[in-house]
N, C-alpha and C positions, 0 to 999 in steps of 0.2 A: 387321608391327607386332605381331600377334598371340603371332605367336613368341617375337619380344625380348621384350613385357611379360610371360610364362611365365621363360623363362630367366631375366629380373630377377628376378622374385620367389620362384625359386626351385619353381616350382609343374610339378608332373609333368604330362605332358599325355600324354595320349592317342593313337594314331593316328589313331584316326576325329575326333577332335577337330579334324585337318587338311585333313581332308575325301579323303585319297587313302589308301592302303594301304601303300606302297614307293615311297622313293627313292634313286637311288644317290649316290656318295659326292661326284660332281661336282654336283649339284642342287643336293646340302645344303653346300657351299661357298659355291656362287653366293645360296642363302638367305641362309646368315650373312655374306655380304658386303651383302644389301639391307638383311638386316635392321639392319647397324651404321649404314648410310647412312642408312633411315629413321629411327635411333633420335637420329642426328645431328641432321637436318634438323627432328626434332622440336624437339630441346633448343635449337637456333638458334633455332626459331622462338619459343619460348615467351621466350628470354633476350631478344629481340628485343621483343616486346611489352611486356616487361617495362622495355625500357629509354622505350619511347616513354609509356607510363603511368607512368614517374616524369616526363619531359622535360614533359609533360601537368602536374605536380603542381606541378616548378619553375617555371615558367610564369606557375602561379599566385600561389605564396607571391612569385615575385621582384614580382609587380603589387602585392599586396599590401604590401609591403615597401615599395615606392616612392609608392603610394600613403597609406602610415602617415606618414610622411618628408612629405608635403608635407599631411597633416592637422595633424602636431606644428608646424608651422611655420604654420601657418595659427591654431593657437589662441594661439600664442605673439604674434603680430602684433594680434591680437584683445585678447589680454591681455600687454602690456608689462611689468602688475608681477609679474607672477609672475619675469620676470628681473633688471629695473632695479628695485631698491628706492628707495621715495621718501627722498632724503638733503636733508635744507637746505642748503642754498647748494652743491649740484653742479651747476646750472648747464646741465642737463640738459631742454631743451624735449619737448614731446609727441614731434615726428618723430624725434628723436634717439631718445629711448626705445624708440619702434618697431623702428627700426633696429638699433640692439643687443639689444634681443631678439630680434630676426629672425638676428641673427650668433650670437646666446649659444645659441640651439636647434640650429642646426647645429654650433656645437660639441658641446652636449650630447648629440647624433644622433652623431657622431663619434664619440667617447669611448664610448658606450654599445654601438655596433655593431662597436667596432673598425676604422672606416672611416676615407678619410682627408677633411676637410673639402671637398677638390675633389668627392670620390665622393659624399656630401652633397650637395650642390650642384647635380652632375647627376641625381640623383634627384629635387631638388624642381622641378627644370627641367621635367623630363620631367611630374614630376605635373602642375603647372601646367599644362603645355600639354594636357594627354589631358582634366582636369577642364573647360577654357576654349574649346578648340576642337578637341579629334579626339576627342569622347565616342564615338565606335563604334569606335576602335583599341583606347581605353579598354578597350569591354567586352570585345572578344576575347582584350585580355591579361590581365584576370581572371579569363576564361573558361579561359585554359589552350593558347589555342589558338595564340597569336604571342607567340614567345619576347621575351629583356628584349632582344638585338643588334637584334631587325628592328625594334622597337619604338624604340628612341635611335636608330635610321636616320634612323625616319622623321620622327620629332619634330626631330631635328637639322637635315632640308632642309624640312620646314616651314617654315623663318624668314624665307624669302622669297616666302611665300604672305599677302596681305594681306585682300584681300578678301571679303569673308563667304560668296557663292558660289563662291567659286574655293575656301572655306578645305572648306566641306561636300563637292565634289566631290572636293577630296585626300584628306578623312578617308576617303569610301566607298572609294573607290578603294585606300589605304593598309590598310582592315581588310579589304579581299580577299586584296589581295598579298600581305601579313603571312604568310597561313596556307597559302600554295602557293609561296612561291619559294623558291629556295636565298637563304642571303643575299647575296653577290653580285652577283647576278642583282637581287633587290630593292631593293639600294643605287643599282643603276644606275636601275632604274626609278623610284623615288621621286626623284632627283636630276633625271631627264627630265623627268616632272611639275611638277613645284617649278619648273623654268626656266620650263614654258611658262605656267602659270600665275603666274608674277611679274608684278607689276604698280609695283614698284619697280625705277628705274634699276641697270643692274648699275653704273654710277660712286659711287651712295650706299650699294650693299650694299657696298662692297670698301673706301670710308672708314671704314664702320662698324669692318669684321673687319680694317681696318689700325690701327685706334687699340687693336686688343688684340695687337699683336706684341709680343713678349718670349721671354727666352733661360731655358731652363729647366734644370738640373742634378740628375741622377738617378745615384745612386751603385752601381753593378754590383761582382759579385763578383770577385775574386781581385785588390784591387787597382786594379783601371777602375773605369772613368766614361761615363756616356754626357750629351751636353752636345746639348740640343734648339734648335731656334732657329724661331718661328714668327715668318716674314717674307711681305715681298709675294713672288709667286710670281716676276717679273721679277727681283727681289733672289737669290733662291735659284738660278734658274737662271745667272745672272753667275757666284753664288762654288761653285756646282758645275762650273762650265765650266772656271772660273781653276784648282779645281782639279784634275779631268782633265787639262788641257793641260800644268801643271806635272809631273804625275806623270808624263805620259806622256814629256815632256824627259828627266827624271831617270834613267828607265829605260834610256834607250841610253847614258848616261854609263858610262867602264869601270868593271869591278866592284862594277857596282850589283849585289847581290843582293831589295832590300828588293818586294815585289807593289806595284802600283800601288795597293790599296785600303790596302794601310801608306803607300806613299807618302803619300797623297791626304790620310790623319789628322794625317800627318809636317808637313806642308804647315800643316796649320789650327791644328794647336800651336800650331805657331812664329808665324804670323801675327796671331791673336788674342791668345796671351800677350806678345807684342811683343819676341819674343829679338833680341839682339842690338839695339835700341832705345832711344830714353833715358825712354821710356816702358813698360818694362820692369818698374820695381822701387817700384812705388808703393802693394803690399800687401803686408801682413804675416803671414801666415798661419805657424801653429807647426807644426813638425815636433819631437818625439820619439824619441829614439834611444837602444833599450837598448844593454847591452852586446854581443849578439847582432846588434846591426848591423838591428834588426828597428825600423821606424819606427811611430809615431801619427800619421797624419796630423788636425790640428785640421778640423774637418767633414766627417771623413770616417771616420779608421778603421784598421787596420794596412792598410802597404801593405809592399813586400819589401825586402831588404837592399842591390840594386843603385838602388833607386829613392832610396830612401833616402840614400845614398852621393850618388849623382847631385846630389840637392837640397842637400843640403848645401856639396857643391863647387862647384857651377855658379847658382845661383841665391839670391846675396844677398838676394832679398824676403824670403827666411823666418828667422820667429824663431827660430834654434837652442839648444836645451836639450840639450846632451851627456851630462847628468849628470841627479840630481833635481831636481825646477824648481825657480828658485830663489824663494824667496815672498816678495813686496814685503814693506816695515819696516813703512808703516802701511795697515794695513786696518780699523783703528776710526776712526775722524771721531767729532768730538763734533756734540750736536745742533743746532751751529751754522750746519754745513756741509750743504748739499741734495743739492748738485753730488758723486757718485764721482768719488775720484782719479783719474790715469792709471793709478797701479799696483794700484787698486782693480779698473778695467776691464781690463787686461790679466791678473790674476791668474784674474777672471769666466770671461773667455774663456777663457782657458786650461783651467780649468777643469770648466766644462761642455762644452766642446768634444769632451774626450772621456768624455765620460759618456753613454755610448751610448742609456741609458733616458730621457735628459734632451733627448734629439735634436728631438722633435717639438715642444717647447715655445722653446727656446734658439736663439741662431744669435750668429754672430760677429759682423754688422751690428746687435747687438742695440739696444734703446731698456735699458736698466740699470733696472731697477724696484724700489720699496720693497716687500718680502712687506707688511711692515704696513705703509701707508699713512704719508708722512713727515705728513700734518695728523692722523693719530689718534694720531702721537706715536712712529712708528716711525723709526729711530737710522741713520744712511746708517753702517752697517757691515756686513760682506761677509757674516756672517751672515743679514743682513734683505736681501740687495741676491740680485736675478735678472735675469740677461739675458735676457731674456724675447723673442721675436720682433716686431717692428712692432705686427703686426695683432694682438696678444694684450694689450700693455703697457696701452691705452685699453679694452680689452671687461674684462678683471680690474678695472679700475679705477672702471669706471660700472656692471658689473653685479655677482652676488650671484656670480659664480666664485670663488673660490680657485684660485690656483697657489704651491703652498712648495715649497721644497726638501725633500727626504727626508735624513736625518740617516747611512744608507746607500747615497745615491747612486740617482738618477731625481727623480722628480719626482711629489706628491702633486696630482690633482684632484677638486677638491667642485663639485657644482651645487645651485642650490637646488632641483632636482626631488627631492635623495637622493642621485645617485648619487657617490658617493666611489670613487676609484681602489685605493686602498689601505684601507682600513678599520683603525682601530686595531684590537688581537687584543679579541675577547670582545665588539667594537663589529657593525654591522648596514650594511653597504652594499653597493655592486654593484664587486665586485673581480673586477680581468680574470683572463677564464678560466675564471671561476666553471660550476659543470656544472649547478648548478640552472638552472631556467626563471625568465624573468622572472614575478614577483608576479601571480597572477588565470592563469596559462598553462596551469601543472601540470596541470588539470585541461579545459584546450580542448577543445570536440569535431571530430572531422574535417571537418566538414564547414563550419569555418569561419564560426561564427555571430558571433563577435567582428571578422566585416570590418567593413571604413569602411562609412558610410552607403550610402546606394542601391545596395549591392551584397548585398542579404539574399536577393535574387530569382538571384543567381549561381547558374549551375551548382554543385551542392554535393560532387559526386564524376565521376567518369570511368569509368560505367561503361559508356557507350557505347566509352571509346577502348581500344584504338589502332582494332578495327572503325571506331569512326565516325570513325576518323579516314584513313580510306584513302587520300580523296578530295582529301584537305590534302598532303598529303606534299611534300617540296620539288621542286619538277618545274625542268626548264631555263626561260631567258628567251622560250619559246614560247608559243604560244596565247594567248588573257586578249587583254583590250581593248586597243587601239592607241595606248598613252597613252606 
C-alpha cells in the first residue's frame, strides 16, 4: 500500500524507506501485482461505503418525503377552504368539502412532484399507518435505516393486524426486520406475522380485497400494451389454466410455429376482444393513418404499418380517418344548448386523444366539461368544452383547480397553493422541470431541520454509517425470532 500511494503521487522513495536493501526483478512483479490488488480492494471498498451512505441518506429523505405527503393532506383535511372555496348555492356540505380537499391535495401533490396520483396515495397510506400504528418503523425509516420497499411491505401486510397488542408486537418486530433482511426474505416474514397475528376472518379480508378487482391498461413501448387484471385468486388460476391447455393444443397442430407464451396472449386477444363474436364491435376507438402507412392509435399513440393495415381491414369497431380528420359542421352551440353535440364529442375525442401532453387529464370515456363554467356564462363550444377524465370533471368543478386547454396543445394546471403548470412568459409559478428549489429550500441545512414535527430529535447525519452499520446488513431468512 505504501508503494502504490508513492507511485501515485509521483514521490521518489527511497530504499531504506522499504525497509530491505535489494530485490530481484520477480519480487518486484509479485509487489506490483499486490500492490494493484490492494490498490483495488481499497477503491472497492471506499466506492462501497460510499454507496451505503447515500442508501443511508435516501432512506431518509424518501420517509421524509412520505411523511410531507401525509402532513399536506392532513392540513388540507383540517382546512377544506384553502381548496373548496365557499360559492352560494354549490351545494356543497362540510363532508363533501373535506373530501375534495383531501382529493384536490393529492392532486396538487401529483402535479407538484411529478407523481402519479396512485403514487400519492400510497404515500399517504403508508404515512397514515407509521404515524397511527407502527410509530417505531416510523422512526427507523427516518432514521435512515429501513429503506422505502421493506417499509410498503410491511405497512401493506399490516392490514390484517387489528388488535392493539397484536398491532405493537408487529411494529417491534417489523423495525427490527426492516434493518437486517434482504427484502424477500422480509416480505415473507412480515406476511407470516400478519397471518398469525390476524384476528379477522380470512372470508371478511378476501370480500374486502374482492370488492377492489378491476382490469388495468398500461401502455408499453414499441407499440404493446400490457393489460392487468386483479381478480380472485381461483379466477386467475381457471383463465391461466384455460390458457396453458389451449396453447399447449395449438402447439402440436402442423405448422404451428408460434411459442406457447405467444400462444397463450394469442388466446386472451381473441377471447376478451370477442373476435369472431357478435359482441365484437361495440367500441369505437379512432385509428390514424398517414400516408406512410404509420397509425395513431386514439389512447395510445403510434403503433406500426402492419398493425395498422390489420385494424383497418379486419376490425370494423374503429373509426377510420384515411385522410385529414374530417371536422364536424357545428361545433358552436349557442347559449341555449348545455348538452355537447355528437360531433362536438367525437371531434373532443378525437382530438385529445392524441395529444400526448393532454393524456393525464383527457380520456375517451370522458364526462365533456365546460373550461368556464356553463352557470358563470361559459358557451357549450369546442373551444370551452374538455374531456376531462371522471374523477377530474366534479374535483375542477367544486374546488379552486383550473384545467384549460393550452392554445398549443397539452394542457394548463393552477392550484390555489400557486402552483401553475405553465406559467404565462414574465409570470411567477411552479413550471415542470424547473431547476430551482422549491421557495424556503435554497438555503436548507443538511441536517434536515425543516422535518415534520417530532422528528427534530432524528438522527441528523450518518456519521456513524456504513461502520455502524455493519450489524444491519441484509443477512438470509436465518436467525431472528421465530415469528
Amino acid at each position: 500500500m505504501e508503494i502504490g500511494c508513492a507511485v501515485a503521487t509521483g514521490r521518489l522513495v527511497d530504499e531504506a524507506d522499504l525497509g530491505f536493501e535489494r530485490f530481484d526483478e520477480a519480487d518486484s512483479i509479485d509487489a506490483s501485482h499486490a500492490t494493484d490488488e490492494a490498490r483495488g480492494l481499497d477503491g472497492i471498498r471506499r466506492t462501497l461505503d460510499d454507496a451505503e451512505c447515500r442508501q443511508f441518506a435516501t432512506n431518509r429523505e424518501h420517509a421524509l418525503l412520505v411523511l410531507a405527503v401525509g402532513e399536506t393532506v392532513a392540513i388540507a383535511r383540517e382546512h377544506p377552504e384553502i381548496y373548496v372555496p365557499h360559492r352560494p348555492g354549490a351545494g356543497v356540505n362540510e363532508a363533501d368539502a373535506v373530501s375534495f380537499s383531501v382529493r384536490a391535495a393529492v392532486f396538487d401533490l401529483a402535479a407538484r412532484l411529478h407523481l402519479s396520483e396512485q403514487t400519492v396515495h400510497s404515500h399517504l397510506h403508508i404515512a397514515d399507518t407509521l404515524q397511527t400504528r407502527l410509530p417505531l418503523l416510523r422512526d427507523v425509516f427516518v432514521a435512515g435505516l429501513a429503506p422505502y420497499l421493506q417499509v410498503r411491505a410491511a405497512v401493506e401486510a399490516s392490514g390484517t393486524v387489528s388488535d392493539p397488542d397484536a398491532v405493537a408486537r408487529y411494529d417491534a418486530e417489523a423495525s427490527d426486520a426492516a434493518c437486517r433482511l434482504a427484502p424477500g426474505a422480509f416480505q415473507r416474514r412480515m406476511k407470516r406475522l400478519a397471518q398469525q397475528l390476524a384476528t379477522e376472518p380470512l372470508q371478511v379480508r378476501h370480500d374486502r380485497a374482492h370488492a377492489e378487482r378491476r382490469v388495468e391498461y398500461d401502455p408499453a413501448a414499441d407499440g404493446m400494451a400490457w393489460l392487468h387484471l386483479y381478480v380472485a385468486a381461483v379466477d386467475a388460476v381457471r383463465i391461466d389454466a384455460r390458457l396453458s391447455r389451449t396453447a399447449t393444443r395449438l402447439r402440436h397442430e402442423d405448422g404451428q410455429t408460434k411459442t406457447k407464451a405467444q400462444l397463450r396472449a394469442d388466446a386472451a386477444v381473441a377471447w376478451l376482444a370477442g373476435d369472431g363474436t357478435p359482441t365484437a364491435a361495440i367500441v369505437r376507438p379512432y385509428l390514424l393513418v398517414d400516408p406512410d402507412g404509420i397509425g395513431q392509435l386514439e389512447g395510445y399513440g403510434q403503433v406500426d404499418p402492419a398493425r395498422s393495415g390489420r385494424a383497418l381491414r379486419d376490425c370494423p369497431s374503429f373509426g377510420r380517418l384515411y385522410t385529414d380528420p374530417l371536422r364536424p359542421a357545428r361545433l358552436t352551440l349557442d347559449r341555449r344548448a348545455y348538452r355537447p353535440s355528437r360531433a362536438q364529442r367525437e371531434w373532443l375525442t378525437l382530438r385529445y386523444s392524441l395529444d400526448a401532453d393532454a393524456a393525464d387529464y383527457t380520456s375517451v370515456d370522458a364526462e365533456v366539461d365546460h373550461v368556464r363554467e356553463w352557470q358563470d356564462g361559459g358557451s357549450t363550444d369546442i373551444e370551452n368544452l374538455l374531456p376531462l377524465k371522471p374523477r377530474l370533471h366534479r374535483l375542477k368543478s367544486t374546488t379552486g383547480i383550473t384545467i384549460t386547454a393550452r392554445p398549443d396543445g397539452g394542457i394548463r394546471v393552477t392550484t390555489p397553493t400557486g402552483y401553475d403548470s405553465h406559467p404565462p412568459p414574465g409570470g411567477t409559478g411552479s413550471a415542470p422541470g424547473r431547476l430551482d428549489a422549491p421557495p424556503g429550500y435554497a438555503d436548507a441545512p443538511p441536517d434536515y431541520a425543516d422535518a415534520p414535527p417530532d422528528y427534530a430529535d432524528a438522527p441528523p447525519d450518518y456519521a456513524d454509517a456504513p461502520p455502524g452499520y455493519t450489524d444491519r446488513r441484509p443477512t438470509e431468512d436465518t436467525g431472528g425470532p421465530p415469528f
